[in-house]
N, C-alpha and C positions, 0 to 999 in steps of 0.2 A: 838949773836947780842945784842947791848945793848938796853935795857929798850923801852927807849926814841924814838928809830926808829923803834924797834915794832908795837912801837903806833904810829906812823906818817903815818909808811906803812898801817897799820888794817884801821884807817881812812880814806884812802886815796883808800883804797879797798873797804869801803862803799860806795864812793862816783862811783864807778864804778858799783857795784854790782845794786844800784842804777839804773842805766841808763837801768837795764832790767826788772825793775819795768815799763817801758813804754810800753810794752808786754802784761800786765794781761789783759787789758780792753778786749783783740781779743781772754779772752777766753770765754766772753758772747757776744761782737758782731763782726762787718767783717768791719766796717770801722769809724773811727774818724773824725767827723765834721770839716770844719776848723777854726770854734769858736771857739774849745775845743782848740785846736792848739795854736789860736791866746791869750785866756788868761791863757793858760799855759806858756807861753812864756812870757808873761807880770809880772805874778808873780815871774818868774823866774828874769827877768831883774832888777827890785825893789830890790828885796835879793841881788844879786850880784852888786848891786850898793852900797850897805848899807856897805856892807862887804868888798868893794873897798875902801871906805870913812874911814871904820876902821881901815884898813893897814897904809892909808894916816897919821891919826892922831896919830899912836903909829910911825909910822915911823918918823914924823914931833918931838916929844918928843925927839929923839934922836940926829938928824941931819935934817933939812929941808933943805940946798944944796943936800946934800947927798940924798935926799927923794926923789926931783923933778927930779935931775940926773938919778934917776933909771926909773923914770917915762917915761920919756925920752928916755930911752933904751930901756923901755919896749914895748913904741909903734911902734918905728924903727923897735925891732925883729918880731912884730905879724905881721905889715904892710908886711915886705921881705917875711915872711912864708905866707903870703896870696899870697902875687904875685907869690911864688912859687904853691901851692895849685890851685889858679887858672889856671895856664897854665897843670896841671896835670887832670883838671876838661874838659881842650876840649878831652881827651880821647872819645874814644866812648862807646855810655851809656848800650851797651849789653855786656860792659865785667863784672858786677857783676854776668854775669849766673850762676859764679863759685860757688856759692853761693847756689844754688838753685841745680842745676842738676851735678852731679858727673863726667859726659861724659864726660863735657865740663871743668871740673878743668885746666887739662896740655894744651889744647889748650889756655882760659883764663888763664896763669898764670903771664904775661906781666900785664894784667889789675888788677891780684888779689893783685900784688907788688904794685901797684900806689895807690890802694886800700888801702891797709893797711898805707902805707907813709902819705898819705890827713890822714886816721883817727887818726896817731900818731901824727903829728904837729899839730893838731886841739886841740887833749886834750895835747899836752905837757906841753902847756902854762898853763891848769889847774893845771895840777900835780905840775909844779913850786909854780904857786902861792900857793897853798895848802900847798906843804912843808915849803918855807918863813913864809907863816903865823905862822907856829909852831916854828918858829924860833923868833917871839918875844915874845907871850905868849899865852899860850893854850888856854886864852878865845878866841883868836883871832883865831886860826887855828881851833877852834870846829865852832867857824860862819863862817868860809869859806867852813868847811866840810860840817854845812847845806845849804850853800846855792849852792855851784857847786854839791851836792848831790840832791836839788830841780830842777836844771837848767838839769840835765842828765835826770830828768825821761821823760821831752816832749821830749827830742832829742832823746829817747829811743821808746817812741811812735811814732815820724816821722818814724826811721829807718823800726820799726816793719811793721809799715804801708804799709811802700813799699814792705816788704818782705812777710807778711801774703796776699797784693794783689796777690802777682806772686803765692800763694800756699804755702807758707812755713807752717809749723806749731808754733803756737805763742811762743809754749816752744823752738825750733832753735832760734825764731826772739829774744827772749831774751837773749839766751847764745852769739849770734850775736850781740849785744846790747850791753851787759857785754864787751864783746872781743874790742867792738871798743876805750871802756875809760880802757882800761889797762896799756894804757901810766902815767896814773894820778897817780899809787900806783909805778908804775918804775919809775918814773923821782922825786915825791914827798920827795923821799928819798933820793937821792943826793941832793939837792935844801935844804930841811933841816942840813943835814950834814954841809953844805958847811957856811951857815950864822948861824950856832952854833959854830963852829970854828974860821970862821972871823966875831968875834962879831963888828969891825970897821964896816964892809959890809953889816949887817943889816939893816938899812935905808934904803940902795940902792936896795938891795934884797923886802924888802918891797912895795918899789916905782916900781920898775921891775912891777910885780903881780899886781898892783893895775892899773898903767899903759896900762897893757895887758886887764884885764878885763873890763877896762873902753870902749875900743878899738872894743872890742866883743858887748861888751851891745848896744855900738849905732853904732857900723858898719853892725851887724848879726843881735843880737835880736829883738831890737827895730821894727825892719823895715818887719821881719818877724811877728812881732805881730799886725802890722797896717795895715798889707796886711789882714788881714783875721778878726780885729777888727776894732770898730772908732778909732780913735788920742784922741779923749777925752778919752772914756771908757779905754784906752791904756795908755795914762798919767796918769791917777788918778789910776789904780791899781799898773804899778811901783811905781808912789810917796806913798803909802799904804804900797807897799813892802817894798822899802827902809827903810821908818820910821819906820814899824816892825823890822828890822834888826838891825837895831841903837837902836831900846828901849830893843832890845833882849840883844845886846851890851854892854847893859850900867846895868842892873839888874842881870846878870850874873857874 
């Protein structure tokens, strides 16, 4: 394996590994406020904003038709894969038992396939963008790696949350947690491949990613962070974030 996609995929495997760092809190207590929730999810939106803006701007260097056109494509795919995710979302909400109680594995196995599908097109879109970023230049793909690497530990905490309530033990709710972003280090790696090859296509590839993440930030996060924070306290710690991420950006 050459070099270069070693390190795409190892990256791209922190940022998974990552998401079961949302786990540890449940091994000193039994449940998470939904303050904690709401400005984990804020600082997370900030970051991946910042780091969206990054894309934009190395991509724009190169082609800005080409930048905005990916853009473009990026939000059509995330939009299609939501509408597919949601109709897999009216499923009924006792098939994750599989998860919990062994009995019930082969009877849920219908539910554990839909399962797995929602949590791979959720993170695919990560892993894409992650590996494009390393397809312009590595400062760019190490701040997308911290930031969807910061963004997976609350959605690793939500996950854990629900499965330490039913009983699980916090060490499953993490490997559980790990397992749901293993799309981001499988797809990361074609998606890099692909716009180090087609160096014409990197703009587009870049625009793609940045497009998608914009899509997530104020379609998902944002609104999950205002449910459970103010819109002030909520705006001012993304804009903090962001601006961390741009001066991380720019000193690096």
């Amino acid at each position: 394996m050459r070099e270069d996609v070693l390190q795409v995929f190892l990256y791209a495997l922190i940022t998974a590994v990552a998401t079961g760092l949302g786990a540890l809190p449940f091994i000193f207590i039994k449940k998470i406020t939904p303050k904690v929730m709401g400005y984990s999810n804020a600082i997370a939106a900030g970051l991946m904003t910042g780091a969206s803006i990054g894309l934009i701007l190395e991509g724009i260097e190169n082609s800005y038709p080409k930048t905005i056109l990916g853009m473009i494509i990026g939000v059509i795919a995330i939009i299609i894969s939501g509408i597919f995710i949601e109709k897999l979302n009216n499923y009924p909400q006792e098939s994750p038992d599989f998860l919990i109680n062994k009995k019930n594995f082969f009877k849920d196995i219908k539910g554990a396939l839909l399962i797995i599908i929602v949590m791979t097109a959720h993170s695919a879109a990560e892993g894409i963008g992650l590996g494009t970023s390393f397809g312009g230049t590595f400062k760019f793909g190490l701040m997308m790696t911290i930031a969807i690497a910061i963004h997976n530990i609350p959605e690793g905490l939500a996950i854990s949350a629900s499965l330490v309530g039913k009983g699980v033990p916090w060490w499953k709710a993490s490997l559980w947690s790990i397992f749901t972003s293993l799309p981001q280090p499988i797809f990361a790696v074609p998606a890099y491949m692909f716009v180090s090859t087609m160096k014409s296509y990197m703009p587009i590839g870049l625009g793609f990613a940045a497009g998608a993440m914009f899509w997530v930030v104020f379609s998902d996060i944002v609104p999950e962070s205002q449910e459970n924070i103010s819109r002030s306290n909520a705006a001012t710690i993304i804009v903090l974030g962001m601006i961390a991420m741009l001066y991380l950006q720019y000193i690096l």
